[in-house]
SETOR-17779 format. One record per residue (C-alpha): residue number from 0; x, y, z. Coordinates in nm, 4 decimals. Layout:
BEGIN
 roti     east    north       up
  NUM        X        Y        Z
...
END
This chain:
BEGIN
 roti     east    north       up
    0  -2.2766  -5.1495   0.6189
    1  -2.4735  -4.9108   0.7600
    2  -2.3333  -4.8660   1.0784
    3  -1.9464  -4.8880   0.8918
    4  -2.0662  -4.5574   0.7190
    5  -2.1274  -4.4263   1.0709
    6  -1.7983  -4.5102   1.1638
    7  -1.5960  -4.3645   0.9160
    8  -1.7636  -4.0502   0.9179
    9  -1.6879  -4.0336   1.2923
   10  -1.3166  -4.0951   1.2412
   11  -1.3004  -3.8245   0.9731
   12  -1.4542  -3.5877   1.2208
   13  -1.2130  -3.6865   1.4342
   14  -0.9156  -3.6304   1.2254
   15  -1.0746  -3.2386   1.1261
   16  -1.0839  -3.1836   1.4677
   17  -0.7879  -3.2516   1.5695
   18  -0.5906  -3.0568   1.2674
   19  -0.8542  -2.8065   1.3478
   20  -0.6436  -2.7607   1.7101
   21  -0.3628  -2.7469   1.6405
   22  -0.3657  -2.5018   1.3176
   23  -0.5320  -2.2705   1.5800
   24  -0.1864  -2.3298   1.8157
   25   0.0777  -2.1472   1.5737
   26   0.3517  -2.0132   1.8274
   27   0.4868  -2.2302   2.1065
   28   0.8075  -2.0026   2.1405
   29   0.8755  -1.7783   2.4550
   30   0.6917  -1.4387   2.4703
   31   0.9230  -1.0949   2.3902
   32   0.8909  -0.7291   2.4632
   33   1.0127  -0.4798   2.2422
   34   0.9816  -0.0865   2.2421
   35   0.7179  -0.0154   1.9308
   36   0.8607   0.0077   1.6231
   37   1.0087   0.3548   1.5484
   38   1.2181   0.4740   1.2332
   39   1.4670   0.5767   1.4382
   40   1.5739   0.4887   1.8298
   41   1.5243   0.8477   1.9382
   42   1.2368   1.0123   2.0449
   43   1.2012   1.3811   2.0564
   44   0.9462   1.6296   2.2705
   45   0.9712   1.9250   2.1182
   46   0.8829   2.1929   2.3513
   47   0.9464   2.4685   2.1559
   48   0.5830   2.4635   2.0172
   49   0.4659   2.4629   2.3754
   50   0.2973   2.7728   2.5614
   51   0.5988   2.8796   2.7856
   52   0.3903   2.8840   3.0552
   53   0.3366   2.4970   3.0309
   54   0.6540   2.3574   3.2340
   55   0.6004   1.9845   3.2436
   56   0.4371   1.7120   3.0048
   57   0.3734   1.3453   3.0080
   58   0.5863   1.1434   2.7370
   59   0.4255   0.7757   2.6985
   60   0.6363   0.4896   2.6141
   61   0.4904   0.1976   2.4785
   62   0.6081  -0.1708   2.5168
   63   0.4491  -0.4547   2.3032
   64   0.4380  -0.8120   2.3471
   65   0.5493  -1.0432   2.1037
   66   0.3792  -1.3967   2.1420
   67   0.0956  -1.5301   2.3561
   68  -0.1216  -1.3276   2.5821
   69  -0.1989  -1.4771   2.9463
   70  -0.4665  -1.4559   3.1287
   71  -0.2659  -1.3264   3.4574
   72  -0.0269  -1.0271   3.4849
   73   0.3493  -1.0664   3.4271
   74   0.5946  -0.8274   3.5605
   75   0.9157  -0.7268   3.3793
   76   1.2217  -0.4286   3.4449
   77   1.3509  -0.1360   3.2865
   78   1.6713   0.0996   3.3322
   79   1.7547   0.4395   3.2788
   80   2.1089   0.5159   3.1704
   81   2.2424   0.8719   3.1538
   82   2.6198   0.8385   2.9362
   83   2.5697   1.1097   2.7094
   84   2.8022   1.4249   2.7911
   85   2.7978   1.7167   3.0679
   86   2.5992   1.9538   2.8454
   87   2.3296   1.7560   2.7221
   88   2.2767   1.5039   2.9819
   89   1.9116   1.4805   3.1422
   90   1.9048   1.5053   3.5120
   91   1.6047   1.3192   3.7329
   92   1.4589   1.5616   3.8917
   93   1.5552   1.8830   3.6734
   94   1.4506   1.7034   3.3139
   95   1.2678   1.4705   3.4112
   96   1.0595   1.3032   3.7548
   97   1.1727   0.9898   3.8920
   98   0.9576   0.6868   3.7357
   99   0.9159   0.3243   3.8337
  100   1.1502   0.0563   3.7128
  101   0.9442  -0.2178   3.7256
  102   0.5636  -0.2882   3.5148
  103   0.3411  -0.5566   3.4547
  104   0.1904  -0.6393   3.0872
  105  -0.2062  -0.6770   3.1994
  106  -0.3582  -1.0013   3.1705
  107  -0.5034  -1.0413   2.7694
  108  -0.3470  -0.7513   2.6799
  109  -0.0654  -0.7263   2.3737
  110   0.1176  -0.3604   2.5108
  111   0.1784  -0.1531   2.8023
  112   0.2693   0.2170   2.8200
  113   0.4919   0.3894   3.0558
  114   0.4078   0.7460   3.1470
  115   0.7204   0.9578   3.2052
  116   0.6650   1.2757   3.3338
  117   0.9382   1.5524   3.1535
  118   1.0348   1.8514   3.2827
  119   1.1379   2.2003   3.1046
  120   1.4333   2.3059   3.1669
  121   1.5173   2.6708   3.0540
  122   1.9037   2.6520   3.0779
  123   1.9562   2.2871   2.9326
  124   1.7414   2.3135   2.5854
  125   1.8361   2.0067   2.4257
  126   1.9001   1.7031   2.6879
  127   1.8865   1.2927   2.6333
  128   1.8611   1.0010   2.8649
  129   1.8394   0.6691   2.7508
  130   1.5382   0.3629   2.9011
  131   1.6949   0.0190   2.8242
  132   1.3844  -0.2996   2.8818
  133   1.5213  -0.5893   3.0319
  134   1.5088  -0.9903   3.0100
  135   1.3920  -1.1838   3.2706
  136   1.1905  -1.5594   3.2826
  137   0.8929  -1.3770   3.1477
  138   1.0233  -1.1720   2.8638
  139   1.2968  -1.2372   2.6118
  140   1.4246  -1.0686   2.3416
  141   1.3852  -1.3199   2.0826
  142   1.1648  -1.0395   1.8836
  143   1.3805  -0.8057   1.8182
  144   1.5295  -0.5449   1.4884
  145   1.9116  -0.5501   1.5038
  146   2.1103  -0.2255   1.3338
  147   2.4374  -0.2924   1.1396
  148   2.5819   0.0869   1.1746
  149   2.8445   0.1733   0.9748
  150   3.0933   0.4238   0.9902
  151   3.1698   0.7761   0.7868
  152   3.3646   0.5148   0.5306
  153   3.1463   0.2257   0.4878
  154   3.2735   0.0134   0.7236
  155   3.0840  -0.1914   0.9634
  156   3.0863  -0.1250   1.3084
  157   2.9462  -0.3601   1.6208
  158   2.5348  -0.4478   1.5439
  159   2.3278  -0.3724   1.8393
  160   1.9711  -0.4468   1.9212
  161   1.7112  -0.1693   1.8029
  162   1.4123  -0.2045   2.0057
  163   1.5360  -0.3228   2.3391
  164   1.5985   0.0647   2.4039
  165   1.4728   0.4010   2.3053
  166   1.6666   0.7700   2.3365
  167   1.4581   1.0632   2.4946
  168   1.5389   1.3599   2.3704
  169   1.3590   1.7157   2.4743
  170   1.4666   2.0320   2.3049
  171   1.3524   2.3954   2.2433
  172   1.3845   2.4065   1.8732
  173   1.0718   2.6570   1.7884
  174   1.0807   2.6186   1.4105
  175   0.9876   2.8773   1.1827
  176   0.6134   2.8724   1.0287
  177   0.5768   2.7859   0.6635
  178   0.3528   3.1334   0.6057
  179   0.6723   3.3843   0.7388
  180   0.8756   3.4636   0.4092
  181   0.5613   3.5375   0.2925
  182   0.5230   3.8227   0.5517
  183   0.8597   3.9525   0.5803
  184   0.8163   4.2795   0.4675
  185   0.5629   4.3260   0.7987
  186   0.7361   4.0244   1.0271
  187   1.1063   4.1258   0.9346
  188   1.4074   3.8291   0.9849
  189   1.3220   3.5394   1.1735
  190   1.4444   3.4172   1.4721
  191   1.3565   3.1806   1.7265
  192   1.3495   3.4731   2.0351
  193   1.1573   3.6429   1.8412
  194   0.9268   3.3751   1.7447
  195   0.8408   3.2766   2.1082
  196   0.8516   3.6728   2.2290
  197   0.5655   3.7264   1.9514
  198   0.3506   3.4575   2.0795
  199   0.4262   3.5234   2.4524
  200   0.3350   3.8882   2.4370
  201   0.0483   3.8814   2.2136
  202  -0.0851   3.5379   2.3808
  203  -0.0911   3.3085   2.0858
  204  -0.0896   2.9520   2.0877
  205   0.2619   2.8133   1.9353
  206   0.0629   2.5243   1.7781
  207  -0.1870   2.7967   1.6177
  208   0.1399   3.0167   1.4959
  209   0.2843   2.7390   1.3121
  210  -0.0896   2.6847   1.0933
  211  -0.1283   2.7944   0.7268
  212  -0.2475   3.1746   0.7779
  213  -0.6459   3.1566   0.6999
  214  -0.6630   2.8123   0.7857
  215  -0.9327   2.6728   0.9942
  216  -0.8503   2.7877   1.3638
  217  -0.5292   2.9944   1.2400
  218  -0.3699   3.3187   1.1824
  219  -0.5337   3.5122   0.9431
  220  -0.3169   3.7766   0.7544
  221  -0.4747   4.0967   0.8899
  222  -0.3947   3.9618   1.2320
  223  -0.0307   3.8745   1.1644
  224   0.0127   4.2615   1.0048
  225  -0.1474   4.4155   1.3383
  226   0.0907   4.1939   1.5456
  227   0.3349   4.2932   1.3311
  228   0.2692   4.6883   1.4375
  229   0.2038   4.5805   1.7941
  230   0.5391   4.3967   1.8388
  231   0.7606   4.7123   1.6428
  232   0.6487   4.9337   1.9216
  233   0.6911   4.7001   2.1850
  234   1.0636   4.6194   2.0596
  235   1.0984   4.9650   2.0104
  236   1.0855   5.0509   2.3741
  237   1.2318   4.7119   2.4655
  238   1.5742   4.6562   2.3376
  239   1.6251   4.2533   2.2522
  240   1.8734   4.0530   2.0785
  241   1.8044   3.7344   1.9058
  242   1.9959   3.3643   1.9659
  243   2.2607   3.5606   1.7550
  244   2.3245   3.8615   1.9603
  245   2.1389   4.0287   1.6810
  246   1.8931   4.3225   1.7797
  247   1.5743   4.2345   1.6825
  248   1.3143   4.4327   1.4776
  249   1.0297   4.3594   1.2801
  250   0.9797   4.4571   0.8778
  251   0.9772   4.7620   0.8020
  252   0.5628   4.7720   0.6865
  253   0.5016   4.7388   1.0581
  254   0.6634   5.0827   1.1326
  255   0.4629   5.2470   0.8608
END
C-alpha cells in the first residue's frame, strides 16, 4: 500500500509536469513584423523647430516582432517607394541618404530600428517618401492592423494593411509659440520668416522659443521686449517680407 501511494503521487507529478509545458508553449504560429503601432501611417520631422544651421538628422524606424524570439539572427527586406507628386516628392540624396534594404532582427531580441539619415532641403519644405517591410520565409504579415478608408460620402473604399508601411514626411512648418499674442504689442504680427529671422539673428534655440516665457530654461519676458527693440532696428535697416509678401515689422512698443 505503501509503495501504491508512491506511485500515484509520481504519476500526478507527472501529469503537472507535463500541463506545466505546454501552458508555457502558447504560440506555435509563424513570427510577423510590423512597423510600431502609430495613430496614423505618417510620420513627420518637423524641422522647423530646428537651429537652421543643423542640416541633417537621424529619423529611427522601428520594426517589432510578433511571435517567438530565436536565439540566431534572421534577416528580412524593405523598399522605398517615391509615387507622391513632382512638388513634394523626396529625392535620395537631396532629402534624404541612401539606406540599406535589407536588416536582421538580433537573436532574443523583440524589435529592430532603422536609422535613416534626412536631409534639409531649403527649396522643397514639405517632401514624403514612403518604406514598405516585406514578407519572406522568416517574416509574415499575419500581425497586422488593416484600415477600411472611406470616402468624402461614406462609402467604402479598398482596405489596405496599416503597419506593413509607414509615410515620411519632413517639413518646415515653424509654428507659432503659445506666449506671442500675449506680446504683440512689442512682437507685432506673426509670421513664420519672422519667427526663424528672430531666432537666427539673436541666436536662440527654436526649441527654447517655443517654451512658456519664465519657464524653467525659457524666455523670460524682459528678454522677449529687448529682442523685440533689437529686431525693429535690425528690420528697420533691413527691408523683409514675410511668406505673404508682407513687409515685416515688429509692435509698435519695440520702436518706443
Amino acid at each position: 500500500m505503501k509503495y501504491l501511494k508512491y506511485i500515484i503521487l509520481s504519476l500526478c507529478l507527472s501529469y503537472l509536469l507535463i500541463g506545466c509545458e505546454q501552458d508555457i508553449d502558447v504560440y506555435s504560429g509563424e513570427s510577423s513584423i510590423y512597423f510600431s503601432m502609430e495613430t496614423e501611417d505618417t510620420l513627420t520631422y518637423s524641422w522647423g523647430v530646428i537651429d537652421s544651421d543643423i542640416k541633417e538628422a537621424v529619423f529611427n524606424l522601428r520594426v517589432n516582432l510578433f511571435g517567438k524570439v530565436t536565439n540566431y539572427p534572421r534577416k528580412f527586406t524593405i523598399r522605398v517607394v517615391n509615387e507622391f507628386p513632382d512638388s513634394v516628392r523626396a529625392e535620395e540624396g537631396i532629402n534624404y541618404r541612401d539606406f540599406p534594404l535589407e536588416y536582421e532582427m538580433p537573436p532574443m531580441v523583440d524589435y529592430v530600428e532603422i536609422p535613416i539619415t534626412l536631409l534639409r532641403d531649403s527649396v522643397k519644405k514639405v517632401n514624403y517618401f514612403e518604406v514598405f517591410l516585406e514578407e519572406n520565409e522568416e517574416f509574415d504579415f499575419g500581425y497586422m492592423r488593416w484600415m477600411e478608408p472611406q470616402d468624402s460620402l461614406g462609402n467604402p473604399l479598398t482596405p489596405y494593411m496599416y503597419d506593413e508601411h509607414r509615410v515620411i514626411r519632413q517639413n518646415e512648418k515653424f509654428p507659432k509659440p503659445s506666449w506671442w499674442e500675449t506680446q504683440e504689442n512689442y512682437v507685432g504680427e506673426w509670421s513664420e520668416v519672422k519667427g526663424v529671422l528672430i531666432c537666427d539673428i539673436m541666436e536662440i534655440d527654436r526649441k527654447v522659443f517655443q517654451l512658456p516665457l519664465d519657464s524653467d530654461g525659457a524666455l523670460t519676458y524682459a528678454k522677449v521686449r529687448f529682442i523685440a527693440i533689437q529686431m525693429a532696428d535690425y528690420f528697420y535697416y533691413n527691408e523683409t517680407y514675410d511668406e505673404n509678401g508682407k513687409l515685416i515689422e515688429m509692435g509698435e512698443d519695440a520702436y518706443m
